[in-house]
C-alpha positions, 0 to 999 in steps of 0.5 A: 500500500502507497501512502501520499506523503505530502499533498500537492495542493496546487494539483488538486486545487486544479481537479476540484475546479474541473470537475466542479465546473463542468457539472454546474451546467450540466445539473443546471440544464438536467435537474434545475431547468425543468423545475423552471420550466414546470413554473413559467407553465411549460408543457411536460412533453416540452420538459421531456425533451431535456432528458435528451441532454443526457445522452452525450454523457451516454454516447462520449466513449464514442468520440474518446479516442479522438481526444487522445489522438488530436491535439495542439501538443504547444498547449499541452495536449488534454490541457488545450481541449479542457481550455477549448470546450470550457471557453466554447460552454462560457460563450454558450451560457451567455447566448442563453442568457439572451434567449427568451425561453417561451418564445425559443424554448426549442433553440435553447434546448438545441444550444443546451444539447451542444453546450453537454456535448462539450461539458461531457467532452471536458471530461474526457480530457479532464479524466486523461489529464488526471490519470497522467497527472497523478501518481500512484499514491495520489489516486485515491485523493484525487479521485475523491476530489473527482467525484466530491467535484461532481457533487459540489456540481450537482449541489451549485448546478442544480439546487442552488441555481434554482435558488438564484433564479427563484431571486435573480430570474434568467438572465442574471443567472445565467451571466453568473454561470458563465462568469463561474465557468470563465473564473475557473479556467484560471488554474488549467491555465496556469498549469503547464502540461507535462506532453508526452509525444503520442504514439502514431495510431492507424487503426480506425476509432470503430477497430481501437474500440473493439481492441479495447473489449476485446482485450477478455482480461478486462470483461470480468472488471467491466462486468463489475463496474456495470453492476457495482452500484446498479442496486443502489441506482434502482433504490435511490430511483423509487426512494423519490417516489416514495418520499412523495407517498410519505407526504414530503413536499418538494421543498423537503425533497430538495432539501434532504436530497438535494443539498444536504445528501449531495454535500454528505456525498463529498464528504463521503467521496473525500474520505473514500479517497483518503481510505484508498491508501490505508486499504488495497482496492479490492477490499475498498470494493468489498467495503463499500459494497457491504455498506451499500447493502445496509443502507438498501436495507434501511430504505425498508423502514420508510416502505414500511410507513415510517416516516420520521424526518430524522430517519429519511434525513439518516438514509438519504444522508447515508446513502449518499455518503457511501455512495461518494465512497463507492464511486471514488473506489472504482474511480481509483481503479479505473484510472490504475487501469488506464493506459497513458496514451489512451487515458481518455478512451480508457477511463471514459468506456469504463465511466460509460459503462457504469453510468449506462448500467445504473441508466437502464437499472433505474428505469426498470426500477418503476416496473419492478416496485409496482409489480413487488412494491417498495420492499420487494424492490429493495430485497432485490437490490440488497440481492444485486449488491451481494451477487457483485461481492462474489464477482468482486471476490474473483476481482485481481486487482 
């Protein structure tokens, strides 16, 4: 076990700014723009169209390789598209400031479509950077900061613009989205990117794609990764739903998950990231999956009737804590695993891949909890987390 013996605060300094400001427009587009819409008296097949938004954090693996492959090395490689992507989602965010969304309701999605195919396409070369950048021994802090950036995001992009707008209206919200995203180019742009000359590469993206999953060592490490937190994905799905049956309003929904369980959730994840070192990863795993049952199992107390605020405040907080821990184990272990030439492809199919899973688990989640209701969903999701321990248990990490 390696242990960070001096932290570089400059280095993580610049992860937590990438990664938190490539979420802010991101959630403010995904989970704060419909609630808006929703009040100014937008239809629900309208609001149903932003749910496309979400597909280039789908679809990124596909155009990964070519961040790797293309670049104007002068700049620092990953360094010139972050600063690129980032430049082009400011310019964006004040277009958008200027668009009267009931009257251009359609352009402003068209330009929020573009403006999270840049934000996904930042990550890409935001995951490459930091795979070459950190050592061994910096991984688990720094994927930490990773996914706690990703839950500060959340908390900015989401809860706390639909504060702003509650208080400052559209433009003036916006204008400040994109004076965040201009602000936080500062420390990529002070960084100087180490350039490694990149190897001249022949094969077609389809042929480097099918390399890559064709390489069978990796099949029962992806299997992981797409069932690691698909009973955690189901369970937060319907335990929405079930704090609506309970009688929660919205504001008390917001607030518990959120604020307050989005900020447990980077608590959880810089922890997770300090754990790294003191456990091997595949024990980090086991831990964090053990723990992720538990708290499935507590979600039964709610689908019983119990509806005490203190134990809804005590699961969403808890969950999402694990969660933060959760996610920064198999963050660490994806990037040990990730070429330096291919950093972005690399790290970006295995993202990918766990997000689909989690995707297409949540959506099947209604259908099971209307066939088994709420505990039978939850019994089965405990199943699901155990059945990943076994294929953990086989993991050589």
């Amino acid at each position: 076990m390696q242990h960070i013996e001096r932290i570089d605060f400059p280095k993580m300094g610049l992860l937590a700014s990438l990664y938190i400001s490539q979420y802010i427009p991101l959630m403010f587009f995904y989970e704060a723009l419909p609630v808006y819409l929703r009040q100014r008296g937008s239809s629900l097949e309208a609001i149903a169209l932003v749910n496309l938004l979400i597909l280039p954090v789908v679809l990124k693996f596909l155009w990964s390789p070519l961040i790797d492959r293309y670049g104007f090395t002068r700049w620092g490689h990953y360094r010139f598209w972050i600063v690129l992507f980032q430049v082009m989602v400011s310019l964006l965010t004040l277009a958008c400031a200027f668009i009267d969304i009931e009257q251009n309701l359609n352009l402003l999605l068209i330009i929020g479509f573009v403006m999270c195919v840049f934000c996904t396409s930042q990550d890409i070369a935001a995951d490459a950077l930091a795979v070459n950048l950190l050592t061994p021994e910096e991984r688990g802090l720094g994927n930490g900061i990773q996914v706690s950036g990703h839950y500060l995001g959340a908390v900015i992009g989401s809860g706390g613009m639909l504060i702003l707008l509650d208080r400052l209206a559209w433009q003036k919200t916006l204008l400040l989205i994109a004076l965040i995203m201009v602000i936080s180019l500062l420390p990529i742009l002070l960084h100087q990117e180490v350039v490694t000359a990149k190897p001249v590469v022949k094969a077609s993206i389809s042929k480097e794609l099918a390399e890559f999953f064709g390489r069978r060592e990796l099949w029962l490490w992806l299997l992981i990764l797409a069932t690691y937190t698909t009973g955690s994905s189901m369970a937060i799905t319907m335990f929405r739903p079930l704090l609506v049956d309970l009688g929660l309003s919205t504001a008390q929904i917001g607030l518990l998950l959120g604020v307050v369980s989005y900020g447990v959730g980077t608590i959880g994840a810089l922890i997770g990231g300090m754990t790294v070192n003191f456990l091997d990863r595949k024990k980090l795993l086991m831990v964090g999956g053990c723990l992720q049952g538990i708290v499935i199992l507590g979600f039964l107390l709610p689908a019983w009737g119990i509806s005490s605020l203190v134990i809804l405040y005590l699961l969403g907080i808890t969950f999402n804590g694990i969660y933060g821990v959760a996610e920064t184990a198999t963050s660490t272990i994806k990037m040990d695993k990730s070429s330096a030439d291919s950093a972005g492809r690399d790290f970006t199919i295995r993202t990918s891949i766990a997000f689909i899973s989690s995707a297409i688990a949540g959506s099947f989640s209604g259908t099971i909890a209307e066939a088994v209701g709420y505990s039978g969903l939850f019994v089965l999701c405990v199943g699901l987390t155990l059945g990943n321990l076994l294929l953990i248990s086989r993991l050589k990490v």
